[in-house]
DSSP file (Angstrom, degrees, kcal/mol; ACC not computed):
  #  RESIDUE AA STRUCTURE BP1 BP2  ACC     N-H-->O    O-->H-N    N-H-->O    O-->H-N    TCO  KAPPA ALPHA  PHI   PSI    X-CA   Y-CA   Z-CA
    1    1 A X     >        0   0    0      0, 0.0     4,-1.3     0, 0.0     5,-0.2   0.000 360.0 360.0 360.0 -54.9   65.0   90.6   88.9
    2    2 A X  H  >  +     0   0    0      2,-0.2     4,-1.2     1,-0.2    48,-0.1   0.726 360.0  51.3 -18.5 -52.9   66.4   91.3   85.3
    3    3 A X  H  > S+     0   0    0      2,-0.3     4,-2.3     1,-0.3    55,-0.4   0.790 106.5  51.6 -86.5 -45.8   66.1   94.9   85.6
    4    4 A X  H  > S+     0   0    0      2,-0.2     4,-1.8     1,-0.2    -1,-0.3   0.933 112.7  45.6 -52.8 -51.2   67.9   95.0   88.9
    5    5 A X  H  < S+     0   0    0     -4,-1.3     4,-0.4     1,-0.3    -2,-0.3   0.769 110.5  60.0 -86.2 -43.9   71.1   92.9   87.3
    6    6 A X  H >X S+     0   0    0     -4,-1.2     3,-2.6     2,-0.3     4,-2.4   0.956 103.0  43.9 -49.1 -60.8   70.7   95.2   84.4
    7    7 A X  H 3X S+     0   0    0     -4,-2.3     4,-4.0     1,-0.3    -2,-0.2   0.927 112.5  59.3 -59.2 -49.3   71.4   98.6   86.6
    8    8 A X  H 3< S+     0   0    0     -4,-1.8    -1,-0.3    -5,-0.3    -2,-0.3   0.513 108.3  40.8 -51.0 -13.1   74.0   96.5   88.0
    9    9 A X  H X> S+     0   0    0     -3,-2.6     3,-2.6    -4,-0.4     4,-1.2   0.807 109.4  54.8 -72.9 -65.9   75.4   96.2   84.7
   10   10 A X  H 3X S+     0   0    0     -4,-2.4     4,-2.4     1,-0.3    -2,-0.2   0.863 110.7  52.5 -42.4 -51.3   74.9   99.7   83.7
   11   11 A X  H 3X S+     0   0    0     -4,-4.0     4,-3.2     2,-0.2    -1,-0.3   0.759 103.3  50.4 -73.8 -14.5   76.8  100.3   86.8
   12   12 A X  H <> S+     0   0    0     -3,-2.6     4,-2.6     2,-0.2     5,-0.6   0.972 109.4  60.1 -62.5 -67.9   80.2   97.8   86.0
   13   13 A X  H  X S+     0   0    0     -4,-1.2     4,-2.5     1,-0.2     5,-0.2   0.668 112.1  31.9  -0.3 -89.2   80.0   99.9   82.7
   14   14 A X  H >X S+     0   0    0     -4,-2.4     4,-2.4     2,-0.2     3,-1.4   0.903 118.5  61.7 -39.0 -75.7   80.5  103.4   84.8
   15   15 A X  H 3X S+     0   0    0     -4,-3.2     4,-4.5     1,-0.3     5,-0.3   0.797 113.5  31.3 -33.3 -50.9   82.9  101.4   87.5
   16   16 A X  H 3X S+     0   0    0     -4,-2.6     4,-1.0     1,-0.2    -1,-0.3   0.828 114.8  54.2 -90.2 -17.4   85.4  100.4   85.2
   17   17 A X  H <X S+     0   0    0     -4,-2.5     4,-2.2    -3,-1.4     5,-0.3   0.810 110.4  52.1 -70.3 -39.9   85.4  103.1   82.9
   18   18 A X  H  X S+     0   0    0     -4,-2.4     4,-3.1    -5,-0.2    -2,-0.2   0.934 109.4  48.8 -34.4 -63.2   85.9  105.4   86.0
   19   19 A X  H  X S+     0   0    0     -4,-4.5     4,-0.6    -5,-0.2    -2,-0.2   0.760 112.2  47.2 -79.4 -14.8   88.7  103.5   87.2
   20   20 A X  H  < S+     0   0    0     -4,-1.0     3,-0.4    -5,-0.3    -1,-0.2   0.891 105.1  54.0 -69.0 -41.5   90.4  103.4   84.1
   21   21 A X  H  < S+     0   0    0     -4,-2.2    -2,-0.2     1,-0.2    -3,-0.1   0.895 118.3  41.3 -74.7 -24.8   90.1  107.0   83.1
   22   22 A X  H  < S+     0   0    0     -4,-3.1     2,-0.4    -5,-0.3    -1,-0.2   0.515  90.1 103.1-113.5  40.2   91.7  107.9   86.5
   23   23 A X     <  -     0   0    0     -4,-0.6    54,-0.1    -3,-0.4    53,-0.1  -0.726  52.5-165.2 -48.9 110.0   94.3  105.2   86.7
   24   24 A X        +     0   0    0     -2,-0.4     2,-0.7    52,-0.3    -1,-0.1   0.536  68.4 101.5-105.4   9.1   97.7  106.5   85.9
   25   25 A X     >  -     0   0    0      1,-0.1     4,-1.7    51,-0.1     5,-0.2  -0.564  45.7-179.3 -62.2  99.0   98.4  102.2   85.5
   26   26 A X  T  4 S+     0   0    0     -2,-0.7    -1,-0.1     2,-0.2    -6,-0.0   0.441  83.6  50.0-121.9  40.3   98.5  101.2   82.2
   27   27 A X  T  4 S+     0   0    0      2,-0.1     4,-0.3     3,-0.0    -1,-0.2   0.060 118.9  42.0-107.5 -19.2   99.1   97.7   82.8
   28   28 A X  T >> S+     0   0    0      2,-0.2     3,-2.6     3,-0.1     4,-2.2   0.886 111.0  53.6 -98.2 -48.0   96.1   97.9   85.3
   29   29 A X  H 3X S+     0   0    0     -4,-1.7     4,-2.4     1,-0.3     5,-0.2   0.957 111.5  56.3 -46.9 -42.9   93.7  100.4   82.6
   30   30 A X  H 34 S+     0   0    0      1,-0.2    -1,-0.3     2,-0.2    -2,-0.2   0.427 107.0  39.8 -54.2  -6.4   94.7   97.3   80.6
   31   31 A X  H <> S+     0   0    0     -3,-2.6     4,-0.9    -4,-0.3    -1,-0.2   0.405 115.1  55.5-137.8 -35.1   93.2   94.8   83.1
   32   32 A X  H  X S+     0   0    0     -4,-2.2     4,-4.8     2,-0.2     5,-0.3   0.851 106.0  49.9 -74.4 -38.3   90.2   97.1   83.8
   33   33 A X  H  < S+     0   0    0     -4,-2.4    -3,-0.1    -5,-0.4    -1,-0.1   0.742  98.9  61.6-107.3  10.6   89.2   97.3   80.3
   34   34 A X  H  4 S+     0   0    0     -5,-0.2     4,-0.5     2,-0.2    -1,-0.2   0.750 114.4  41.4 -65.1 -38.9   89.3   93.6   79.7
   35   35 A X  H >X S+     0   0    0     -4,-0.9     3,-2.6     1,-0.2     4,-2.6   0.947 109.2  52.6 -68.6 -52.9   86.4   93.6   82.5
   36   36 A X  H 3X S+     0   0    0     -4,-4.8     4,-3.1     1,-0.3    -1,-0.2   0.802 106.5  55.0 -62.9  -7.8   84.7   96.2   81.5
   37   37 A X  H 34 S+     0   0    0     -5,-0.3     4,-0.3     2,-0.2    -1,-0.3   0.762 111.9  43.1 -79.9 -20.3   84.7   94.3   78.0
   38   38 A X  H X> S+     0   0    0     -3,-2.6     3,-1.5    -4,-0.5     4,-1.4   0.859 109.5  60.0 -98.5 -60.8   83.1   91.0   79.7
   39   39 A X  H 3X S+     0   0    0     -4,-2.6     4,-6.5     1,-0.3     5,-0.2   0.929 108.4  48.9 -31.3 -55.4   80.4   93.7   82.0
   40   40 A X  H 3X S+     0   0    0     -4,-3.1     4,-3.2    -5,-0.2    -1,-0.3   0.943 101.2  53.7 -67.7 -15.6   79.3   94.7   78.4
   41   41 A X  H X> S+     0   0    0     -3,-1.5     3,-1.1    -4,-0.3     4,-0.9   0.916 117.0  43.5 -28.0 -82.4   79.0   91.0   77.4
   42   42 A X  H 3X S+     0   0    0     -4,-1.4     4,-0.8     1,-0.3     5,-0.5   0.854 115.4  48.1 -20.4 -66.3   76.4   91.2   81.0
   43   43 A X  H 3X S+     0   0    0     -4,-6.5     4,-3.3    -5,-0.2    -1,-0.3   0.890 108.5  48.7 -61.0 -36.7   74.8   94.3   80.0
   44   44 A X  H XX S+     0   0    0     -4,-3.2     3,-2.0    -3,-1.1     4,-1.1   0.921 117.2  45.8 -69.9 -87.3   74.0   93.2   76.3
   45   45 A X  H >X S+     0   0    0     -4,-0.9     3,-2.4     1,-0.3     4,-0.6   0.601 111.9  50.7 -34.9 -93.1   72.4   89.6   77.7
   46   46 A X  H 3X S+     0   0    0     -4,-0.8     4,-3.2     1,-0.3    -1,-0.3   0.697 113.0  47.1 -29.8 -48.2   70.4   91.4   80.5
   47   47 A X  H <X S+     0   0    0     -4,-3.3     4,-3.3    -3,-2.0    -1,-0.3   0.937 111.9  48.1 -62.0 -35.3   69.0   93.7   77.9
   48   48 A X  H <X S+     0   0    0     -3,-2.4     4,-2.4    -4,-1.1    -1,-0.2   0.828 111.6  49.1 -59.0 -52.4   68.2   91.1   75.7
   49   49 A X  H  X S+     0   0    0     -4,-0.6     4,-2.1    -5,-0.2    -2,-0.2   0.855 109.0  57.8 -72.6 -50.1   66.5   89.0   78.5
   50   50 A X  H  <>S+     0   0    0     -4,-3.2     5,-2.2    -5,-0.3     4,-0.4   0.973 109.2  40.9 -15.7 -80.9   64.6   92.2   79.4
   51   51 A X  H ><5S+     0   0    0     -4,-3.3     3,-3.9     3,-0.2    -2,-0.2   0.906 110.9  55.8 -46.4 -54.1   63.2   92.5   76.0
   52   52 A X  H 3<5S+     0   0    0     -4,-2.4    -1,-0.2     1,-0.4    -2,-0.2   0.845 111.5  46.5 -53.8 -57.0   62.6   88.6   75.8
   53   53 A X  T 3<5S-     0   0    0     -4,-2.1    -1,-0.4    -5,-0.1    -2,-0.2   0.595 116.4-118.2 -75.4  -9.0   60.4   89.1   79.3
   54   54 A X  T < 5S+     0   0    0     -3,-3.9     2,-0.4    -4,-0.4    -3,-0.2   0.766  77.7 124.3  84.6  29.2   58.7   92.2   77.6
   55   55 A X      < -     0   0    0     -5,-2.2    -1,-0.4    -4,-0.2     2,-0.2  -0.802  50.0-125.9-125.7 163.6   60.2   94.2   80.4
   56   56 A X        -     0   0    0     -2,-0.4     2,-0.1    -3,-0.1     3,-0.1  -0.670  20.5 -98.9-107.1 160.4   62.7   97.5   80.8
   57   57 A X        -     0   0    0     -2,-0.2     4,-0.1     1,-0.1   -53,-0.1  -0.495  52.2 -94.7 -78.6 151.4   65.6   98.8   82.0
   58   58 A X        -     0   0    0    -55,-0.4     3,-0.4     1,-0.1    -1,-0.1  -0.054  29.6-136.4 -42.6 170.8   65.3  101.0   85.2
   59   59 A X  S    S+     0   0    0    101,-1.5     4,-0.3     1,-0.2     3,-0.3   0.517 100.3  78.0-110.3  -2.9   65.0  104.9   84.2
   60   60 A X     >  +     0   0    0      1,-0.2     4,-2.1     2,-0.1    -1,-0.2   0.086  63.3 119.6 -91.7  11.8   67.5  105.7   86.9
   61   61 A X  H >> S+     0   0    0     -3,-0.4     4,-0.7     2,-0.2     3,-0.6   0.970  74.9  43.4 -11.5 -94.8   70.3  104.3   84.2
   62   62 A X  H >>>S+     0   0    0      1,-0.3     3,-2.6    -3,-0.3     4,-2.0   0.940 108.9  57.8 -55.4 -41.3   72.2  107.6   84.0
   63   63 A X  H 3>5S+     0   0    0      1,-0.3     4,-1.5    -4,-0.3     5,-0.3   0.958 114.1  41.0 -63.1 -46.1   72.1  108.1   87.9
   64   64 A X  H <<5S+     0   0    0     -4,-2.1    -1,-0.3    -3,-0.6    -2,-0.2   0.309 115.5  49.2 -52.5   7.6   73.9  104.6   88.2
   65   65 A X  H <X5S+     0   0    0     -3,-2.6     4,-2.4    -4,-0.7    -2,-0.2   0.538 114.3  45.0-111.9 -71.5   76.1  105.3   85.4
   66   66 A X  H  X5S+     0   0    0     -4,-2.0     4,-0.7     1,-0.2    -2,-0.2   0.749 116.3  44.5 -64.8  -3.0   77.1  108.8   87.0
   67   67 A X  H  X<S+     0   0    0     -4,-1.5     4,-2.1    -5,-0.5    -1,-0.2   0.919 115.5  48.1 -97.9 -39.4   77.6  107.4   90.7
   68   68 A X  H  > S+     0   0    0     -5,-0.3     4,-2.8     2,-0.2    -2,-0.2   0.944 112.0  50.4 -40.7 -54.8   79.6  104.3   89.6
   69   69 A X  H  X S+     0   0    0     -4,-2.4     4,-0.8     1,-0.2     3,-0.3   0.939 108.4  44.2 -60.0 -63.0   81.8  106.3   87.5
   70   70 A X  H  X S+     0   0    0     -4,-0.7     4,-2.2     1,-0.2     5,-0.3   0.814 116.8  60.3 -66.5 -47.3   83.0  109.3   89.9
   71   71 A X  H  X S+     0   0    0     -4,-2.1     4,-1.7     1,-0.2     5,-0.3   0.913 111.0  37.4 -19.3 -79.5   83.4  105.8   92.5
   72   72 A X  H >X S+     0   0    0     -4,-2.8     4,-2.3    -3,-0.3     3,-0.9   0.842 113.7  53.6 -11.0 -82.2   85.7  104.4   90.2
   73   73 A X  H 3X S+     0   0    0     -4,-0.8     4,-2.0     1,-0.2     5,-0.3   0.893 110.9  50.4  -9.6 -82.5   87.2  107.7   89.5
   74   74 A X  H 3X S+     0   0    0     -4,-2.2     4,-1.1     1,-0.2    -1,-0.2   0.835 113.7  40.3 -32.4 -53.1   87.7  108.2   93.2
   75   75 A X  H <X S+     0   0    0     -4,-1.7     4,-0.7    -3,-0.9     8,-0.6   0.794 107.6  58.5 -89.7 -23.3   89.4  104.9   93.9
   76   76 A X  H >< S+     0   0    0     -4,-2.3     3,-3.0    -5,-0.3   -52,-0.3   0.980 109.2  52.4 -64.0 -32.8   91.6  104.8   90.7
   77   77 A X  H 3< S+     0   0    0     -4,-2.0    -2,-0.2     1,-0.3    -1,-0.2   0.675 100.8  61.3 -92.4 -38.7   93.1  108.5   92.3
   78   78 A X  H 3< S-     0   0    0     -4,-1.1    -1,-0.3    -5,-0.3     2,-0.2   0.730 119.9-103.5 -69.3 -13.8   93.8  107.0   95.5
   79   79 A X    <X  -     0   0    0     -3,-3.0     4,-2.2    -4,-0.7    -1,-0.2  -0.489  41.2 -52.9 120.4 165.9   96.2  104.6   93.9
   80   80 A X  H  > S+     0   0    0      1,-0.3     4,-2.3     2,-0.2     5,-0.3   0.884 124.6  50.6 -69.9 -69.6   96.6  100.8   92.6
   81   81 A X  H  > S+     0   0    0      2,-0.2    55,-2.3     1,-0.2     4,-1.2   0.731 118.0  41.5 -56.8 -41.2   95.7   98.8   95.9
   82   82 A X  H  > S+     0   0    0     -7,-0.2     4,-0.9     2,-0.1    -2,-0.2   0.905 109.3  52.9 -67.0 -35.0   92.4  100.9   96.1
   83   83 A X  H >X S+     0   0    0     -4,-2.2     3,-2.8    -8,-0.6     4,-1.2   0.999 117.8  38.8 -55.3 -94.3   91.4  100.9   92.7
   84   84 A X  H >X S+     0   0    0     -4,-2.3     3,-2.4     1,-0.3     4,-1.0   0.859 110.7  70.4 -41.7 -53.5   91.7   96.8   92.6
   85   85 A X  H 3X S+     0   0    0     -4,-1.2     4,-2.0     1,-0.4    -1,-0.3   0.799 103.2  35.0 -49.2 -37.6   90.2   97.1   96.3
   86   86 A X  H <X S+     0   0    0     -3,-2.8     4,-2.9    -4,-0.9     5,-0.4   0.861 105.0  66.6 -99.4 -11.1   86.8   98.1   95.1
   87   87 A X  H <X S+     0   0    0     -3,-2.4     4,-2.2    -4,-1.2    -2,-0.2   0.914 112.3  40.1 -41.4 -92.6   87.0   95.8   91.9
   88   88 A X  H  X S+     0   0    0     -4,-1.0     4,-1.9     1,-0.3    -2,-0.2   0.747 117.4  50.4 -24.6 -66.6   86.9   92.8   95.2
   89   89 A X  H  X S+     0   0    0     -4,-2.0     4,-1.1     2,-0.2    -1,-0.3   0.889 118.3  34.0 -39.8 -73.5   84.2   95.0   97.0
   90   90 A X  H >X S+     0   0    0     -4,-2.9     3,-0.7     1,-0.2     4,-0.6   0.953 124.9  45.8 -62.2 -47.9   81.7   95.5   93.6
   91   91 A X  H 3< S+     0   0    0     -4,-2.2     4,-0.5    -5,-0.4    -2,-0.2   0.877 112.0  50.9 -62.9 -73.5   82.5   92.0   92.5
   92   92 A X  H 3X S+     0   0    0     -4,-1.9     4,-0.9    -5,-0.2    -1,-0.3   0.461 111.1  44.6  20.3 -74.6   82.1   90.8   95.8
   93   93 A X  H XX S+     0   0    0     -4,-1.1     3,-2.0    -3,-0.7     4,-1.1   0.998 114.3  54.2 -59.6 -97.9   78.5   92.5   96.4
   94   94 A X  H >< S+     0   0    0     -4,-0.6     3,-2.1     1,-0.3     5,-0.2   0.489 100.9  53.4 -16.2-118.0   77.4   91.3   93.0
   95   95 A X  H 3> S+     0   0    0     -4,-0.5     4,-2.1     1,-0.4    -1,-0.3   0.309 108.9  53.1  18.0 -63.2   78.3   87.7   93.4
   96   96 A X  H <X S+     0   0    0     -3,-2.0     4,-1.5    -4,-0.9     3,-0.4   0.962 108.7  49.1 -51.6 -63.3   76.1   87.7   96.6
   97   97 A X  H <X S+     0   0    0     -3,-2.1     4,-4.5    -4,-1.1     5,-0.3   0.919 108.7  52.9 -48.5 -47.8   73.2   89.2   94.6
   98   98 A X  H  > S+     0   0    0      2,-0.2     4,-3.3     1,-0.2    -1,-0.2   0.870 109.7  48.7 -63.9 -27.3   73.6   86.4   91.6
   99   99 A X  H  X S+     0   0    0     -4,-2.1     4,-0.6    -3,-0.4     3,-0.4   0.984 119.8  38.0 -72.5 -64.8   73.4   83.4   94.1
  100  100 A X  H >X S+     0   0    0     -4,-1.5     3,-1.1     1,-0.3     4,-1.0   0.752 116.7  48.8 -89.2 -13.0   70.6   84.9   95.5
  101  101 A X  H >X S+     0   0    0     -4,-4.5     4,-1.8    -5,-0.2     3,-1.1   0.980 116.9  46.8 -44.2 -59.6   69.1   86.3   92.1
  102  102 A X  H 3< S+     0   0    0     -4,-3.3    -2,-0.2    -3,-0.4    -1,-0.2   0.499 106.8  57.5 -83.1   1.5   69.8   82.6   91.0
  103  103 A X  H << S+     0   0    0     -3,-1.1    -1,-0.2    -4,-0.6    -2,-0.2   0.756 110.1  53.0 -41.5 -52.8   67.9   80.9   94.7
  104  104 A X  H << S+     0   0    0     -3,-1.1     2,-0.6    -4,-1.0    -2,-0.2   0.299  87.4 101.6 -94.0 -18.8   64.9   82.8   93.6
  105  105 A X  S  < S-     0   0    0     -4,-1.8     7,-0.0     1,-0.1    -4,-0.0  -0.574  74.2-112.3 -63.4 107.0   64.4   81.7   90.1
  106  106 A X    >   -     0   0    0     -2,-0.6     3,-0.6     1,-0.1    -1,-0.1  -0.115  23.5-121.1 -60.1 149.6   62.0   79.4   89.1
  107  107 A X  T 3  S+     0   0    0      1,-0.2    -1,-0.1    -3,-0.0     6,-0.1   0.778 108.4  62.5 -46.3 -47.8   63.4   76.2   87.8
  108  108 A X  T >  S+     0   0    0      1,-0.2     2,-3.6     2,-0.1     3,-0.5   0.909  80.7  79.6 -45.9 -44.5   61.5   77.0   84.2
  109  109 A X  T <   +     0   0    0     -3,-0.6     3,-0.4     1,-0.2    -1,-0.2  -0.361  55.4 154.7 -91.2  86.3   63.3   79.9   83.5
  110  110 A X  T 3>  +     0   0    0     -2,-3.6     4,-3.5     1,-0.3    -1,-0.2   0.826  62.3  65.4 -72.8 -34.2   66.6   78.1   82.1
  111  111 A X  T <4 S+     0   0    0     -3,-0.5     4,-0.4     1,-0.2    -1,-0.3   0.383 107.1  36.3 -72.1  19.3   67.8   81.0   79.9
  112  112 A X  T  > S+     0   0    0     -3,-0.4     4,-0.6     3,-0.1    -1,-0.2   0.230 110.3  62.7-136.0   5.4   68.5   83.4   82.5
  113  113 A X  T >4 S+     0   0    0      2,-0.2     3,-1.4    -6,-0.1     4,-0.4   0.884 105.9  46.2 -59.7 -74.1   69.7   80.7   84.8
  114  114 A X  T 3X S+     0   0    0     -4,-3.5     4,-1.6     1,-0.3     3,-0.4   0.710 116.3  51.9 -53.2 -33.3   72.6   80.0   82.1
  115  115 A X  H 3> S+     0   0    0     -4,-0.4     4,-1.1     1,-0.2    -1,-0.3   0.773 109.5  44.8 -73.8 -24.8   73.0   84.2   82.0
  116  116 A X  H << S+     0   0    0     -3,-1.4    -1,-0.2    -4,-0.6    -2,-0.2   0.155 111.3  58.8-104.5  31.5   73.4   84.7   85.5
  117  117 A X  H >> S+     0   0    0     -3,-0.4     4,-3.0    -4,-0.4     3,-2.3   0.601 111.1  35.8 -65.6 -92.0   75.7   81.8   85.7
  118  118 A X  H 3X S+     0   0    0     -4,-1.6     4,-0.8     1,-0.3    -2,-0.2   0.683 114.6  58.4 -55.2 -18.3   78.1   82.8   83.5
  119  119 A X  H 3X S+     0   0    0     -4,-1.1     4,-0.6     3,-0.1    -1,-0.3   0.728 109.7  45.3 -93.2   0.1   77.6   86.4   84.8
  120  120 A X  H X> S+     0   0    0     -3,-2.3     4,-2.1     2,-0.2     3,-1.4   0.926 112.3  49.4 -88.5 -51.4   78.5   85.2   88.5
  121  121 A X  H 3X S+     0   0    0     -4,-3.0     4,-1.3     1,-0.3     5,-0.3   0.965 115.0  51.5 -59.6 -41.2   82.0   82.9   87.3
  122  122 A X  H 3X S+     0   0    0     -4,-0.8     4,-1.4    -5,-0.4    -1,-0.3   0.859 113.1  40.2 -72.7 -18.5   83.0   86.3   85.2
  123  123 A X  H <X S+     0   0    0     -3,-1.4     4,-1.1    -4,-0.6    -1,-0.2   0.712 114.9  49.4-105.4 -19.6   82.6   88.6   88.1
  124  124 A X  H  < S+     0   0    0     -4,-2.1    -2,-0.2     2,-0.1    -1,-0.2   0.416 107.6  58.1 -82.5  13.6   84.2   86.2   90.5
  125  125 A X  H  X S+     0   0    0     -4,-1.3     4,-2.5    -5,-0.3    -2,-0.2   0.794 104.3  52.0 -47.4 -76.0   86.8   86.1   87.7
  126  126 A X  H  X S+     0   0    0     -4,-1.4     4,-1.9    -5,-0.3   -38,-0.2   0.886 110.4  46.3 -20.4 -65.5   87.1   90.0   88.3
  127  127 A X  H  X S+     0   0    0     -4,-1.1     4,-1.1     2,-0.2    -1,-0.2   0.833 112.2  48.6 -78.2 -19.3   87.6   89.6   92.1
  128  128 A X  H >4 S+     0   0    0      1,-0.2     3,-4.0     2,-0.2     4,-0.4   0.978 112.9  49.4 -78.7 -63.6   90.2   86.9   91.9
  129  129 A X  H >X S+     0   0    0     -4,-2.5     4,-2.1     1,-0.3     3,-1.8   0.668 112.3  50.0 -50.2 -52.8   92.2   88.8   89.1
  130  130 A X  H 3<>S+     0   0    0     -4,-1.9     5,-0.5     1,-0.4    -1,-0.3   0.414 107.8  46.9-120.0  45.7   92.2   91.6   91.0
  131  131 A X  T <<5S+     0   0    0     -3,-4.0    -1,-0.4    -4,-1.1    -2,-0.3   0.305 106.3  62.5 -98.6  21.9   93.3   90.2   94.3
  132  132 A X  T <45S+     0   0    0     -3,-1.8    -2,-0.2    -4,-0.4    -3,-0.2   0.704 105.6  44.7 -78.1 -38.1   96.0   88.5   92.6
  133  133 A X  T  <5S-     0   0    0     -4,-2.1    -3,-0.1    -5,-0.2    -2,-0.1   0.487 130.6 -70.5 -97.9  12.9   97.4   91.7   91.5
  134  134 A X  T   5 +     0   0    0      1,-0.3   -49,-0.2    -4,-0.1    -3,-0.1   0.665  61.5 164.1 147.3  26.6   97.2   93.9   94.7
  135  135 A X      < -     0   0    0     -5,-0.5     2,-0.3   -51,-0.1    -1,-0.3  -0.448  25.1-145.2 -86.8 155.3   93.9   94.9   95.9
  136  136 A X        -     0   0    0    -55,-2.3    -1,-0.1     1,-0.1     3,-0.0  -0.854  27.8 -97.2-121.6 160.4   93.7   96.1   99.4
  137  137 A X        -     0   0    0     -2,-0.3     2,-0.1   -49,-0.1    -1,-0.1  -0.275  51.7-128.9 -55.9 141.4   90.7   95.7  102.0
  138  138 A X        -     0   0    0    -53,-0.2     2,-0.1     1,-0.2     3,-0.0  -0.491  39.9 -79.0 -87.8-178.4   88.6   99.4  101.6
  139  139 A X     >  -     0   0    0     -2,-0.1     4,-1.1     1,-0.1    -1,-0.2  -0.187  37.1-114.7 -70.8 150.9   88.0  100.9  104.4
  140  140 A X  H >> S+     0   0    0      2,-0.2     4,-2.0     3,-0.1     3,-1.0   0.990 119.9  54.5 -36.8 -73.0   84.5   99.5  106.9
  141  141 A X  H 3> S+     0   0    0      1,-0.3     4,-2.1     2,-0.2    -1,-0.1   0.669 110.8  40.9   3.7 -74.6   82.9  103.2  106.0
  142  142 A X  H 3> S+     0   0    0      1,-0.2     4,-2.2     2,-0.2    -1,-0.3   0.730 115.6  51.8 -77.3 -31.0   83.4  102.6  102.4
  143  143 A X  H <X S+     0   0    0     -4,-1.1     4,-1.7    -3,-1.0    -1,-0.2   0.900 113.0  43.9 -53.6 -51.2   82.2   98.9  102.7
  144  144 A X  H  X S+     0   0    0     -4,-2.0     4,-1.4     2,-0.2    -2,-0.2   0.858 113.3  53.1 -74.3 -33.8   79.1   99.8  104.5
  145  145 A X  H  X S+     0   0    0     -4,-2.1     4,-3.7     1,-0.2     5,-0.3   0.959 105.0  52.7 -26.2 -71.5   78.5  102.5  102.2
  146  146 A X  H  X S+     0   0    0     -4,-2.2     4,-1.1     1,-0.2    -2,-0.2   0.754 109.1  50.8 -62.5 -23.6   78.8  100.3   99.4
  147  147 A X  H >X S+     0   0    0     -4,-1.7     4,-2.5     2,-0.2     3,-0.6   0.981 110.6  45.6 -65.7 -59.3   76.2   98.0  100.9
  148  148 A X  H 3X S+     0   0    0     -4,-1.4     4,-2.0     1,-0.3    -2,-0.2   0.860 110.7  57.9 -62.1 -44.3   73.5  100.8  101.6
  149  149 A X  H 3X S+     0   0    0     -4,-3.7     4,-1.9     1,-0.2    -1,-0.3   0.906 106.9  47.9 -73.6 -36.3   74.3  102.0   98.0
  150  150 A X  H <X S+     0   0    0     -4,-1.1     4,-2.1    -3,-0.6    -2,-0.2   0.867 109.4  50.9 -74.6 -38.5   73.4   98.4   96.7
  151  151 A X  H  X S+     0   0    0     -4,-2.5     4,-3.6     2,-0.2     3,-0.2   0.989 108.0  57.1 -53.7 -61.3   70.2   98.3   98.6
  152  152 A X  H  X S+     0   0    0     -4,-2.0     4,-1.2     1,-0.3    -2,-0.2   0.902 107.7  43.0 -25.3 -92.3   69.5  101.6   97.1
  153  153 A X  H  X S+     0   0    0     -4,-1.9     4,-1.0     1,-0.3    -1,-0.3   0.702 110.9  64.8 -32.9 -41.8   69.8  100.4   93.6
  154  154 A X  H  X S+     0   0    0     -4,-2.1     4,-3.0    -3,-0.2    -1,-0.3   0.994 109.4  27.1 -36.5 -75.3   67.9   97.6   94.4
  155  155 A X  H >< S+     0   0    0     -4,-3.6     3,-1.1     2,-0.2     5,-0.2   0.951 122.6  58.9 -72.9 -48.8   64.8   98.5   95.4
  156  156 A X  H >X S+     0   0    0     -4,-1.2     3,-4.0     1,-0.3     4,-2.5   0.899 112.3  53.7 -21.7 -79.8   65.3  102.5   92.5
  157  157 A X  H 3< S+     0   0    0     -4,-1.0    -1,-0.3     1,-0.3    -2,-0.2   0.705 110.4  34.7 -44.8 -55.6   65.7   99.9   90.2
  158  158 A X  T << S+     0   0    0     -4,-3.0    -1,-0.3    -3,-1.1    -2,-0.2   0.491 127.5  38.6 -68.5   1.0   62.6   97.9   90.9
  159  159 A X  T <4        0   0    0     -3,-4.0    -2,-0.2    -4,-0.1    -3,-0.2   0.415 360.0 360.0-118.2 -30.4   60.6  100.7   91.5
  160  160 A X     <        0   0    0     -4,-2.5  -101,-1.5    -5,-0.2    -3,-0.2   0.338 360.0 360.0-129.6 360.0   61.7  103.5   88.9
């Protein structure tokens, strides 16, 4: 379960660094790299918790780094209202995983309760911020995509 939330880190990393570098916003690059600043928060605990469980990150790291970023990329290039719009999407997605990450957990295991706590309030943090400043709904396509991409990652992640 770690290792999955991990690649999911690995991948805010890429998201927001994507959308920043093609953002021509620099009140919004500013707003992106305040998230991405919290994600490394995420990634550094997940790794940590990793170690702590004797366990690794997936090895399919750089392919989740390189599909988040050109995402990112992609939506910052379409403009301000898309760019937030998949912030809401990934945040979105995520959030659903921690509840159910955090369903599944045994009672025992309090430290990584208390990290996937705090990593669910900061990433619905994320989405509120950035429908307060202007995100639009993506497209179904790109929704259903993004779902199927998350399955994906899932199971790479637990596997590879």
């Amino acid at each position: 379960m770690m290792r999955v939330n991990h690649a999911g880190e690995v991948m805010a990393q890429a998201l927001y660094t994507g959308q920043e570098m093609g953002t021509d916003d620099p009140e919004l690059a500013k707003v992106l790299r305040k998230a991405r600043a919290e994600e490394e928060d995420h990634l550094r605990w997940c790794e940590e918790r990793l170690d702590e469980l004797h366990g690794r990150p997936s090895l399919l790291g750089p392919l989740w780094y390189a599909t988040a970023w050109g995402m990112g990329f992609l939506a910052a290039r379409r403009g301000r209202g898309s760019n937030l719009g998949l912030v809401v999407a990934v945040e979105n997605l995520v959030e659903e995983h921690l509840k159910e990450h955090l369903q599944n957990l045994p009672v025992s295991d309090e430290r990584s309760r208390r990290i996937l706590e705090q990593m669910e309030a900061d990433e619905r943090g994320h989405a509120e911020k950035a429908e307060s400043l202007g995100a639009v709904d993506l497209p179904t396509p790109v929704r259903v995509a993004m779902q199927s991409l998350s399955r994906i990652v899932t199971r790479g992640a637990l596997w590879v």
